[in-house]
C-alpha positions in Angstrom: 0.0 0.0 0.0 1.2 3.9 -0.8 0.6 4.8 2.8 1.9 1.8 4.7 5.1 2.3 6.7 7.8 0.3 8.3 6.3 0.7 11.4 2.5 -0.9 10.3 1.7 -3.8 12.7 0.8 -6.0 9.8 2.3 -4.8 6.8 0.0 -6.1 3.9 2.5 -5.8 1.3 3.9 -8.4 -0.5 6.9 -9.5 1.8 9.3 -10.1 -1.3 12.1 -11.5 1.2 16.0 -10.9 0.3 19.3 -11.9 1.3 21.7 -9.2 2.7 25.4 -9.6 3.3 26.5 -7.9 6.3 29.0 -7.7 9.0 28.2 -7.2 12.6 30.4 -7.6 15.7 32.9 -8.4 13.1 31.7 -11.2 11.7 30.8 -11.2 8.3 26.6 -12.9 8.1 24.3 -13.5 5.0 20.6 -12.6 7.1 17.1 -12.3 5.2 14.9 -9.1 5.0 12.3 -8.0 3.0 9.7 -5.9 1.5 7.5 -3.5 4.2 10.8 -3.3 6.6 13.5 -0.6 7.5 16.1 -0.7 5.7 15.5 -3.8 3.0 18.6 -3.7 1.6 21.2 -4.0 4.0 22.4 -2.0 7.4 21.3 1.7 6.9 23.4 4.5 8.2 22.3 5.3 11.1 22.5 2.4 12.6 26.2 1.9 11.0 27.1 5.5 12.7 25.7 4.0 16.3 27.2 0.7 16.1 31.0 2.0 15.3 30.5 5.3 17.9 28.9 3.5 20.8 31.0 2.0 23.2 30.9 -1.8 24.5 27.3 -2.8 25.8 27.6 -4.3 29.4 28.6 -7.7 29.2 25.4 -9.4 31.6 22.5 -8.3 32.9 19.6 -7.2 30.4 20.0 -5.0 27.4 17.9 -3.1 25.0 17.1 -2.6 21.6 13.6 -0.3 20.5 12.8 -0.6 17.5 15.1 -3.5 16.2 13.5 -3.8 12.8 15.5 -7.1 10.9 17.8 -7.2 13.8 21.2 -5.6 13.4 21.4 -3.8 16.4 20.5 -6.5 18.8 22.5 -9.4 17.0 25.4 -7.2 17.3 24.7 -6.2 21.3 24.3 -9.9 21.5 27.3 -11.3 19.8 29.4 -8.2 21.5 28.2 -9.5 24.7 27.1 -13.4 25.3 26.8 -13.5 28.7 24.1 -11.0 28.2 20.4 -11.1 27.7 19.2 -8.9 24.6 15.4 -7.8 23.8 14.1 -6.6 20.5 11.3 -5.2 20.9 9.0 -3.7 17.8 5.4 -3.4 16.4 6.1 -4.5 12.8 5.1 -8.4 13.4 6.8 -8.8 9.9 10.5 -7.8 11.5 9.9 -9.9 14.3 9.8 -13.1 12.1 12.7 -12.0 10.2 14.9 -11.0 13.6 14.5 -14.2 15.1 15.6 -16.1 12.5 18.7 -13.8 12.0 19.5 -14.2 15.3 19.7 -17.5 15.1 21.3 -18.0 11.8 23.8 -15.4 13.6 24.3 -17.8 16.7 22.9 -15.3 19.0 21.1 -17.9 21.0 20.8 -15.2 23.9 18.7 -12.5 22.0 14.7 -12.2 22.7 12.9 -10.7 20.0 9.3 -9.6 21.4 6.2 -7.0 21.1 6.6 -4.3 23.4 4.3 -5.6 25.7 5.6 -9.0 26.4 8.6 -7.7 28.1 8.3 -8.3 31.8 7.6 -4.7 33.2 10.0 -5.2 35.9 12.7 -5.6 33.9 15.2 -3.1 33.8 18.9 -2.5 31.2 22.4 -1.7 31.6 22.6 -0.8 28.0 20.1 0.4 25.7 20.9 1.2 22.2 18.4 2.4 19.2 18.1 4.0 15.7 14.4 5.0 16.9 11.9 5.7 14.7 11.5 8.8 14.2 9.1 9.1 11.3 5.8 7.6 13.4 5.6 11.2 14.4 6.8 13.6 17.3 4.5 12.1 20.1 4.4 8.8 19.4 8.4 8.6 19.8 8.3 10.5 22.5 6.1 8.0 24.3 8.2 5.2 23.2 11.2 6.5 24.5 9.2 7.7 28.2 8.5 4.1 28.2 11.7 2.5 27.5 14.5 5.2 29.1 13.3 5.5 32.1 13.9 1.7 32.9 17.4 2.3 32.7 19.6 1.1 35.5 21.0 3.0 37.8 24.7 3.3 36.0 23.2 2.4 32.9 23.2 3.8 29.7 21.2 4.3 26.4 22.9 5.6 23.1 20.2 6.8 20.7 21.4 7.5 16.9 19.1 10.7 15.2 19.8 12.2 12.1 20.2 16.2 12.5 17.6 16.9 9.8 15.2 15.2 11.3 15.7 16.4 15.3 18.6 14.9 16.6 19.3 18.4 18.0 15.4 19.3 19.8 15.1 15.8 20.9 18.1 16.1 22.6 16.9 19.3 24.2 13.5 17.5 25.0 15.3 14.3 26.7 17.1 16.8 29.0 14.0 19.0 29.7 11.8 15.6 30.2 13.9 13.0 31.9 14.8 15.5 35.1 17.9 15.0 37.3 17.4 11.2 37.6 19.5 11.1 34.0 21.9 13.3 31.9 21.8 13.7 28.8 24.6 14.8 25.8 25.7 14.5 22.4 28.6 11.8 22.3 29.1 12.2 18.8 28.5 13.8 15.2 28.8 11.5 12.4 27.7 12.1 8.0 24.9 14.3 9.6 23.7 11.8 12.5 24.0 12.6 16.0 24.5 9.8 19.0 22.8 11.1 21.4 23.8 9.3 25.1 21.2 9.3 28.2 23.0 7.8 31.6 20.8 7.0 34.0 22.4 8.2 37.9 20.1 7.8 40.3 
């Protein structure tokens, strides 16, 4: 359909499925997306400026990727960090098919792909990274990141990738005016017109 987006629950496109070759964590991996997802054809460059800027994801505990489309992110936080548990959480019901079985032809046997609502609420991350999607529109990212951020650990941090045209500069000032003294947040880097925006959570 002309109007459906990456972000539809259901895309009813066909789904066209493709073969991408790709390296994450360093490892070079041939994983399947397809038509009615983010980025189709391969890593996009967002998500390529967040996982060479960001630094190591903790190595146990839970971690965090919103919005995982096809998987990249959250293979690589898992492959970076085995002793780890990874969640994946997104809408598109499509993506979620295709994450799982990356991860798995990836051999990250410790990554949990899910809809947001079937992660336990009390669950809380050391490390959250995300290339957030930005085009469902100013308040519906907004309150997926006021539901995601704030269950941060205490320590923890999340390292969000935002291009510059479209806000990485006034979402930064709205995480910093929204999140209070309980986090800081900064610009870690400026990359081919994306910034990585980093939230730590201190008390």
């Amino acid at each position: 359909m002309a109007n459906e987006h990456y972000f539809s629950a259901n895309p009813s496109s066909p789904v066209r499925e493709r073969q991408v070759h790709v390296t994450l964590a360093g490892r070079p991996l041939t994983l399947s997306t397809a038509a009615g997802v983010f980025s189709p054809d391969g890593v996009d460059r967002g998500t390529k400026v967040l996982l060479g800027s960001a630094p190591p994801p903790a190595t146990s505990g839970a971690l965090l990727d919103i919005g995982c489309g096809w998987g990249p992110i959250a293979i690589t936080m898992a492959l970076e960090s085995p002793d780890a548990q990874v969640w994946g959480v997104d809408v598109n019901e499509r993506v979620l098919g295709l994450a799982r079985a990356n991860a798995a032809t990836a051999g990250a046997s410790n990554v949990t792909i899910a809809l947001p609502d079937d992660v336990p609420t009390d669950l809380r991350f050391r490390t959250i990274w995300s290339n957030p999607p930005i085009r469902v529109g100013k308040d519906e990212l907004h309150q997926i990141l006021l539901t995601w951020l704030p269950r941060l650990e205490v320590g923890g941090d999340a390292w969000l990738v935002v291009s510059k045209d479209l806000g990485g500069d006034s979402l930064q000032r709205w995480l910093h005016d929204t999140l209070g003294p309980d986090h800081t947040v900064s610009r870690a880097s400026t990359d081919k017109g994306f910034r990585v925006i980093r939230v730590h959570r201190v008390a």
